[in-house]
C-alpha positions as CSV (number, residue, x, y, z in Angstrom):
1,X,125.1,115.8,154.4
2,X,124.6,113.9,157.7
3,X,121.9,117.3,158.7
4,X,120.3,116.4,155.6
5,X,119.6,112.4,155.9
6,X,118.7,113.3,159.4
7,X,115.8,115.9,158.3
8,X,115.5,113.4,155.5
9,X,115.0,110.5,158.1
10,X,112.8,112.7,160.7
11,X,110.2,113.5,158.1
12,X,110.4,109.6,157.0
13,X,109.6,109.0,160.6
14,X,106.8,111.5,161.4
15,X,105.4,110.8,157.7
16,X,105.0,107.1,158.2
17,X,103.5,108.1,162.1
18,X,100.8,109.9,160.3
19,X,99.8,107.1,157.9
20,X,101.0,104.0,159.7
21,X,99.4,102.9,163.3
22,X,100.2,101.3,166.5
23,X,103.6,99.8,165.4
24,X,104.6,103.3,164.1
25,X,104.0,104.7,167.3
26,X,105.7,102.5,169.4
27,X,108.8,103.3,166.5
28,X,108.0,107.0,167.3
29,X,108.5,105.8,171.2
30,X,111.3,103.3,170.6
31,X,113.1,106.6,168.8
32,X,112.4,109.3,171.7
33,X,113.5,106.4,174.0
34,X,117.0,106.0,172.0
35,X,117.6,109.7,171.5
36,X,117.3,110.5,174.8
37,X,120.2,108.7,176.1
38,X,122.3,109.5,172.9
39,X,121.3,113.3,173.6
40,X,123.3,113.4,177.2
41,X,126.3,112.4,175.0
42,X,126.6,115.6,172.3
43,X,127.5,118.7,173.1
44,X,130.1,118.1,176.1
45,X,127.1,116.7,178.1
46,X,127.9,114.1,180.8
47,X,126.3,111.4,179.6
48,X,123.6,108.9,181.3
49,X,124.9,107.6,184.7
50,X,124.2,104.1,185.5
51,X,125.8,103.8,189.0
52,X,122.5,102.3,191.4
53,X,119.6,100.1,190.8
54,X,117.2,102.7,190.3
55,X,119.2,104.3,187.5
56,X,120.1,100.9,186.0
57,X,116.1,99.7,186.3
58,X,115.3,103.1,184.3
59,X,117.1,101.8,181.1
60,X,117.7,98.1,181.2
61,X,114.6,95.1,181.9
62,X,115.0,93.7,185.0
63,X,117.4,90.6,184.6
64,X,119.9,92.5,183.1
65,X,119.3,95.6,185.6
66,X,119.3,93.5,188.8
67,X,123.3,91.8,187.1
68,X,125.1,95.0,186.1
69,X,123.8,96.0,189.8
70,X,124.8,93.0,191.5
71,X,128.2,93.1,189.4
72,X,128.7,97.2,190.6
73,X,127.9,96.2,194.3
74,X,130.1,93.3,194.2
75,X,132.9,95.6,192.5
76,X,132.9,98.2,195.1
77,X,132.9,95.7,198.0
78,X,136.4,94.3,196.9
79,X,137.3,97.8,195.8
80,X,137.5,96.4,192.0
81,X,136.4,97.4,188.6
82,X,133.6,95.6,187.8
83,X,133.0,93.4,184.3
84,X,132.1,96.6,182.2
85,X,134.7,98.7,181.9
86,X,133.7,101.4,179.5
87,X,130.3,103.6,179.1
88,X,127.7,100.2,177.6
89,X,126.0,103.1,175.3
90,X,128.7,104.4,173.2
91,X,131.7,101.6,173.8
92,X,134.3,104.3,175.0
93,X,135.2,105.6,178.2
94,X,135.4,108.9,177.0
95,X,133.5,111.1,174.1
96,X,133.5,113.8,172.1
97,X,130.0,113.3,170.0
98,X,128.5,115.7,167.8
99,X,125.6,113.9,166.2
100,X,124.2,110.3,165.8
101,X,121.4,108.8,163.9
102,X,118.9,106.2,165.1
103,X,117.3,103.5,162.9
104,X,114.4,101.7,164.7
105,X,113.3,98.0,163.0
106,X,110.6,96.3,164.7
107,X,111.4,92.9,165.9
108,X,108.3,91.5,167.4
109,X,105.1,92.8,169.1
110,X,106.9,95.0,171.7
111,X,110.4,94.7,170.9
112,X,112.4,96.8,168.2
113,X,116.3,97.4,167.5
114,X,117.8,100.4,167.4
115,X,120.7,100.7,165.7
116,X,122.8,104.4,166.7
117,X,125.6,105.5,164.3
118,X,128.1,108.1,165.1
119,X,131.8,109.2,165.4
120,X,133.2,109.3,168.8
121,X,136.8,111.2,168.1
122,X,136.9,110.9,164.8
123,X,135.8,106.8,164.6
124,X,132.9,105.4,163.4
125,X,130.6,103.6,165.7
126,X,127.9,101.2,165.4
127,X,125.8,100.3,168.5
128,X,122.7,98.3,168.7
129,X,120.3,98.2,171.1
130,X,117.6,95.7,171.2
131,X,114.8,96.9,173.4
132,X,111.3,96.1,174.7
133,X,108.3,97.3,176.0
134,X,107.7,96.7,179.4
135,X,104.1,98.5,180.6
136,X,104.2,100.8,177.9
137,X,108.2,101.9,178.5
138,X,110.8,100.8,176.6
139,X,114.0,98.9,178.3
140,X,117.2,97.6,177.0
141,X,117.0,94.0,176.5
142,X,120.6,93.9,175.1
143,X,123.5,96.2,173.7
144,X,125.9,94.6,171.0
145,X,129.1,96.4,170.2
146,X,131.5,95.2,167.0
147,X,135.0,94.4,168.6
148,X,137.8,93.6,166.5
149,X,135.1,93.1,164.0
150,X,132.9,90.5,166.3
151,X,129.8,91.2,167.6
152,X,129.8,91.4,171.8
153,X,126.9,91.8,174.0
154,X,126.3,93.1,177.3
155,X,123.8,90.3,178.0
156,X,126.8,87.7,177.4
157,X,129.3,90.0,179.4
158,X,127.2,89.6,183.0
159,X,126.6,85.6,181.7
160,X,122.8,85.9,180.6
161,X,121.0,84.6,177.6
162,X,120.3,86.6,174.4
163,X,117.3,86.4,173.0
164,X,115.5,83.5,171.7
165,X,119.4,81.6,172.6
């Protein structure tokens, strides 16, 4: 059923590419963006590492790049953990993903959400990422994860402001 709404979804996607415009295609971009980290996480892959400034500035916009940097450095100097203590992408530490589905909405001019469903060990997850377009590439403004049924965010977890708060 899940192959199904994702064929379902993909022609939904490339259908509304075809007749839509710029907005569609920055969807289209948003979605290969999104997939491509969740991707590294199915099939026993290894997942995206985010463990220097260069791989933290290929996913996340600056501010929030040059914090979860500053917090790692600062970590390792002290020989701590730093404030994220699980993979910011799927909420776990560890995975066993088979499939997930992405649902872009756009936001604003050159930011969308994408909200990623999928079962990590046999739980439902819910992950939302809110990007945006920085020279034509996308970048995660913000993650937010359901905990205990509240909403966290990454942004709020190194102290920085969420959007338009």
């Amino acid at each position: 059923m899940l192959a199904a709404a994702c064929s379902v979804a993909a022609w939904i996607s490339t259908s509304r590419l075809a007749t839509a415009g710029p907005a569609a295609a920055d969807d289209a971009s948003a979605r290969a963006f999104v997939s491509a980290i969740y991707d590294s996480y199915t099939g026993g892959r290894q997942g995206v590492r985010i463990d220097s400034g260069p791989k933290l500035r290929r996913y996340f916009e600056p501010t929030l790049a040059q914090a979860m940097n500053k917090d790692q450095e600062n970590a390792a100097k002290h020989h701590d953990v730093g404030e994220l203590d699980a993979d910011p992408f799927i909420d776990a530490q560890d995975w066993e993903i088979k499939q997930f589905v992405v649902g872009i909405e756009d936001i604003a001019p050159g930011k969308v959400s994408a909200t990623v469903n999928f079962v990590n060990f046999d739980k439902q997850k819910k992950i939302v990422l809110e990007l945006v377009a920085i020279k034509n590439d996308w970048r995660i403004f913000d993650i937010i994860w359901s905990r205990d049924g509240k909403p966290e965010s990454l942004r709020a977890l190194f102290g920085l402001k969420r959007q338009g708060g």
